[in-house]
VOKEDREN-155096 format. One record per residue (C-alpha): residue number from 1; x, y, z. Coordinates in Angstrom, 2 decimals, padded with zeros to 5 digits. Each point is the difference from the previous one (the first is absolute). Layout:
N
   num        xx        yy        zz
   NUM         X         Y         Z
...
//
This chain:
265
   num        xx        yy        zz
     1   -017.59    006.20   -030.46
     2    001.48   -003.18   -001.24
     3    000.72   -001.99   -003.05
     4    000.02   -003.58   -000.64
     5    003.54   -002.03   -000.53
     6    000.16   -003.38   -001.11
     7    002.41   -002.42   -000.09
     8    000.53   -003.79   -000.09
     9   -002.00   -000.90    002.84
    10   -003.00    002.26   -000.56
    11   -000.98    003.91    001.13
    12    000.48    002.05    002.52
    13   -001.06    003.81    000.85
    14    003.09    002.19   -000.03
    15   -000.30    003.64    001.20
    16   -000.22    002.32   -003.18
    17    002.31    002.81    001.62
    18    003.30   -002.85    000.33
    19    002.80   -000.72   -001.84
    20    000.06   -003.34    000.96
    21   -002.04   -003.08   -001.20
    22   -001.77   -003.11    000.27
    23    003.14   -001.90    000.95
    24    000.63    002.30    003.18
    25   -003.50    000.12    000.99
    26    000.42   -003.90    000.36
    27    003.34    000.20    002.02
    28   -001.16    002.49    002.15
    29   -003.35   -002.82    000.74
    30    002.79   -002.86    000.15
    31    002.52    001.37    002.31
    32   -000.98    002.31    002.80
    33    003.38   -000.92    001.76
    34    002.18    002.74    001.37
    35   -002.53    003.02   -000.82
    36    003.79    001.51   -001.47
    37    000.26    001.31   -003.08
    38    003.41    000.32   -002.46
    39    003.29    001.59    000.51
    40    000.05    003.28   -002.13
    41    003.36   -001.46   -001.13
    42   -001.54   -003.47   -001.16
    43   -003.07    002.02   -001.70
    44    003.08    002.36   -001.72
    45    001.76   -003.17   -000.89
    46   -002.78   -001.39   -001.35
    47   -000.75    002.76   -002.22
    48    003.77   -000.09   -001.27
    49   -000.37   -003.81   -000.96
    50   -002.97    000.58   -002.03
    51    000.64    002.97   -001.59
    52    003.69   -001.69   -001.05
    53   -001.86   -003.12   -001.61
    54   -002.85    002.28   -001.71
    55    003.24    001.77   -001.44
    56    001.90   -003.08   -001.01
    57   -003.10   -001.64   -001.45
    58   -000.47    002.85   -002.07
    59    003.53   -000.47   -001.84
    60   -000.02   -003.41   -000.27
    61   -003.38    001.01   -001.99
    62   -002.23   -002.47    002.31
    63   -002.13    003.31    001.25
    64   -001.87    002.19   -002.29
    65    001.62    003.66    000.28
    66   -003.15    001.80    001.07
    67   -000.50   -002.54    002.80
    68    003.33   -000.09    001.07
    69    000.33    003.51    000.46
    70   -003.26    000.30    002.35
    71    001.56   -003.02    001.67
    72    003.28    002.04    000.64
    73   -001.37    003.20    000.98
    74   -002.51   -001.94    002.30
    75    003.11   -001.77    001.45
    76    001.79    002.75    000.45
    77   -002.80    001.80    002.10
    78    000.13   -002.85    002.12
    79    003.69    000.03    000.80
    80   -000.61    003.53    000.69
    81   -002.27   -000.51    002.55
    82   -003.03    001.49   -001.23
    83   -002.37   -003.19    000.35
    84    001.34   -001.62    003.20
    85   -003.19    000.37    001.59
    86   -001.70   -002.43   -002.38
    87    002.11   -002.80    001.39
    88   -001.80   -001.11    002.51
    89    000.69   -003.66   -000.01
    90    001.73   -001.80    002.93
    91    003.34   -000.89    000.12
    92   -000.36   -003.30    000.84
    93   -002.23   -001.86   -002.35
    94   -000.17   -003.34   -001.18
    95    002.73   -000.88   -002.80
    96    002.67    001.49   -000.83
    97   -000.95    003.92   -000.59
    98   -002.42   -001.11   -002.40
    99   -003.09    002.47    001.38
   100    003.00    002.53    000.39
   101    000.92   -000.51   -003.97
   102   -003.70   -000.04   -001.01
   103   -000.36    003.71    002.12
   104    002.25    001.63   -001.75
   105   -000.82   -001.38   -003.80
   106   -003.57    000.94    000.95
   107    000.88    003.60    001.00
   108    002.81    000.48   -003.14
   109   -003.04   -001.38   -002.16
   110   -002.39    002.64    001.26
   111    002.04    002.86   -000.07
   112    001.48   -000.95   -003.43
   113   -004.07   -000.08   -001.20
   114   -000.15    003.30    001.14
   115    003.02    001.40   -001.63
   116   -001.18   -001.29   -002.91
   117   -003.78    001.24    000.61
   118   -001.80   -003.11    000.76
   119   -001.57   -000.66    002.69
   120    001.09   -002.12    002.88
   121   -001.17   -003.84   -000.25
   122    000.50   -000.09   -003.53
   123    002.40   -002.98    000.27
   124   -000.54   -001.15   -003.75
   125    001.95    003.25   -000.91
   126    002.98    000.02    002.46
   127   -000.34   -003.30    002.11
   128    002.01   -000.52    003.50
   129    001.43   -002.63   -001.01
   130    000.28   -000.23   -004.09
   131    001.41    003.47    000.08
   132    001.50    000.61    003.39
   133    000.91   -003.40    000.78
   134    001.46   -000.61   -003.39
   135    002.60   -001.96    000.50
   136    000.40   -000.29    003.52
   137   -001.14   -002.58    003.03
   138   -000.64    001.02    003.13
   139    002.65   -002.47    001.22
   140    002.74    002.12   -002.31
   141   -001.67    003.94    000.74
   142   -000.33   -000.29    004.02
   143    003.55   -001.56    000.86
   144    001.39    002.77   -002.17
   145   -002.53    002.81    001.40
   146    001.36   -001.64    003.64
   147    003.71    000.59   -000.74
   148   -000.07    003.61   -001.78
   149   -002.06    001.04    003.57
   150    002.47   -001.25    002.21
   151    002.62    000.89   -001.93
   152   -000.98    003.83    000.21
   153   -000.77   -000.31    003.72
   154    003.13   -001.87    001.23
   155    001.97    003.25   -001.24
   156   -001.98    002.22    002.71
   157   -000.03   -002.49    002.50
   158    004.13   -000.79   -000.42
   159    000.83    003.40    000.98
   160   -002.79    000.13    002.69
   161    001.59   -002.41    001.50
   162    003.59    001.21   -000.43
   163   -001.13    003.53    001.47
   164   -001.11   -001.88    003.30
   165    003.13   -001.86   -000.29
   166    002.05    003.31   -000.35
   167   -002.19    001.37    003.29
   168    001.05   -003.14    001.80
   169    003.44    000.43   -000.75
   170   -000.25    003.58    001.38
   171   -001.48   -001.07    003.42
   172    002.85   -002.59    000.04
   173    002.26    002.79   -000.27
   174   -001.76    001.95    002.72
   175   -000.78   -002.76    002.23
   176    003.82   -001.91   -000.30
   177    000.88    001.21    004.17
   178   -003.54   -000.97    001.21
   179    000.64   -003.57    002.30
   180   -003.41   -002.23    000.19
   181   -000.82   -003.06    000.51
   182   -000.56   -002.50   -003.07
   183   -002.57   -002.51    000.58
   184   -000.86   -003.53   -001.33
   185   -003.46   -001.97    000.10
   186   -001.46    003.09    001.34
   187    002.36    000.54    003.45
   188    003.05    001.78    000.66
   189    003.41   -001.58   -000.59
   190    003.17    001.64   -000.60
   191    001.14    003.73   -000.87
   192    000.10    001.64   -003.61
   193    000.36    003.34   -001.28
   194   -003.57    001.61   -001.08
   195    001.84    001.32   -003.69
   196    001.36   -004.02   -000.38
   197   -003.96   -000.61   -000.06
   198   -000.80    002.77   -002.35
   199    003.20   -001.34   -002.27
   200   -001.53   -002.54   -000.26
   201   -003.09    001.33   -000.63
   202    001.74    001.43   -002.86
   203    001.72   -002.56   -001.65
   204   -003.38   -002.06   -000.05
   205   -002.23    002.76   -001.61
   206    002.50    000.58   -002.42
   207    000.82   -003.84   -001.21
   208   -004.23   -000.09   -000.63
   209    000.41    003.07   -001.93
   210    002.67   -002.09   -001.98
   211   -001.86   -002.79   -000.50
   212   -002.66    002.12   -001.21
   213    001.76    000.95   -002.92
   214    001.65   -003.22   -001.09
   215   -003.58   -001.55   -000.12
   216   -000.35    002.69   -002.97
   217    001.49   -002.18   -002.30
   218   -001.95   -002.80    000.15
   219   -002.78    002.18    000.06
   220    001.08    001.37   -003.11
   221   -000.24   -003.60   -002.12
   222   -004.12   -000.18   -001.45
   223   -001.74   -002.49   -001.09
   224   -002.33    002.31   -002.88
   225   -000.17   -001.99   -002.98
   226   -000.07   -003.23    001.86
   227   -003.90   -000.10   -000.28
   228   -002.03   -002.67    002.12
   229    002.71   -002.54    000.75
   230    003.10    001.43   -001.18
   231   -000.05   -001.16   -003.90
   232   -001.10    003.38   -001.43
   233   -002.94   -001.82   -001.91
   234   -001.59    003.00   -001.87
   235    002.70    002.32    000.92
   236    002.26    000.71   -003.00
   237    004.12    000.65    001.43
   238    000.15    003.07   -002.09
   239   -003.05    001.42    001.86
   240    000.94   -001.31    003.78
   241    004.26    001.63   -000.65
   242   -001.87    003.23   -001.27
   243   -002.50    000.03    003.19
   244    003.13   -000.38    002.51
   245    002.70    002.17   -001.45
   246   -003.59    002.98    000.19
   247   -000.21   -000.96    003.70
   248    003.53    000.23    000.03
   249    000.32    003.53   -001.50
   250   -003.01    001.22    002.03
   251    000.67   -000.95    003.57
   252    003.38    000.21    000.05
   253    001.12   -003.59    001.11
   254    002.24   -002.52   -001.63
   255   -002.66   -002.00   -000.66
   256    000.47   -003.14   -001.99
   257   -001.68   -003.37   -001.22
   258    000.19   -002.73    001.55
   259    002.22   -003.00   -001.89
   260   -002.48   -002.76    000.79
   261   -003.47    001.69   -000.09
   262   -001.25   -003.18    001.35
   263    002.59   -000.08    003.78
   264   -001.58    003.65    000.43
   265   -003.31   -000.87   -000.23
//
């Protein structure tokens, strides 16, 4: 079964049974690249960013209250993970995320028709991007969608890495009376003790891990508000501080604007 999507540059067959529309159907066409699909944490991201807008639209009274709420439940089942298998666009795609924007409008769309008992397609009653979009650019949502994902990975990998480093420093321990010989351009040149090498080990596994975490905080400056180019054209400032002090409160990082919305972008 399908149904018929149109859009801007015409129609296209889109399988009846998806959450996902005419948009993705073209990206998948355009860019068969990696045959990879999204990080779970980029899809939860994602899902955080546009439920935060649908919620700050709503108070700055740009989005009708029965939309917005379908829009922010919708959301919020993506962030939860229940629809990352209709994301099945490729990472890398031409522009800037664009195909990766348009997947998950199209999906937040669909599932917000169906909360609110239409059926999916029905774009002149919740629209991907009139509704979803609202407010947003792709050029704004995916840099921000980027740095909340990273941001809650880099926690896990930090202390990864500082558990190997903690294992290393154990062997050096273990291995500090153990004479070898150190070697340089691949030959053997002059003693060393086997726990000096796993010191070292050590110290290097542990400075990543630090460097790691002080790449948090420049992770933690967004550009959401910032629109296309970084002027926030159709993006009221009420409405863009609203959406980041929600993604604030909800993930849990010190997230913040960015003071020249055009640098970040």
């Amino acid at each position: 079964m399908e149904r018929i999507e149109k859009d801007s540059l015409g129609s296209l067959p889109v399988p009846a049974e998806v959450y996902y529309g005419i948009q993705t159907v073209r990206a998948l066409n355009n860019f068969p690249i990696t045959g990879h699909k999204l990080q779970p944490a980029m899809i939860r991201a994602l899902g955080l960013v546009k439920k935060a807008c649908a919620q700050a639209n709503m108070e700055a009274g740009l989005l009708a209250e029965d939309i917005g709420r379908a829009v922010v439940q919708a959301a919020d089942e993506v962030a939860a993970g229940r629809f990352n298998d209709q994301f099945p666009v490729d990472p890398i795609q031409g522009g800037a995320g664009t195909s990766i924007n348009m997947n998950a409008n199209e999906v937040i769309a669909n599932r917000a028709l169906e909360i609110l008992g239409r059926p999916r397609g029905r774009y002149d009653v919740v629209h991907p991007n009139t509704h979803v979009n609202m407010s947003q650019s792709t050029n704004d949502v995916i840099p921000t969608a980027f740095r909340i994902a990273l941001l809650d990975m880099l926690g896990p990998a930090a202390d990864a890495l500082e558990g190997l480093a903690a294992s290393f420093a154990r062997k050096a321990d273990e291995f500090a009376g153990i004479l070898k010989v150190g070697r340089t351009h691949l030959q053997d040149a002059v003693p060393m003790y086997l726990g000096q090498e796993f010191g070292a080990y050590a110290r290097v596994t542990r400075r990543h891990a630090e460097r790691l975490r002080a790449a948090s905080a420049a992770l933690a400056v967004v550009n959401l508000g910032a629109t296309a180019v970084g002027t926030g054209l159709n993006a009221p400032p009420e409405y863009a501080r609203r959406a980041v002090e929600l993604l604030r409160e909800w993930t849990g990082h010190p997230l913040e604007q960015a003071e020249d919305l055009v640098d970040a972008t």
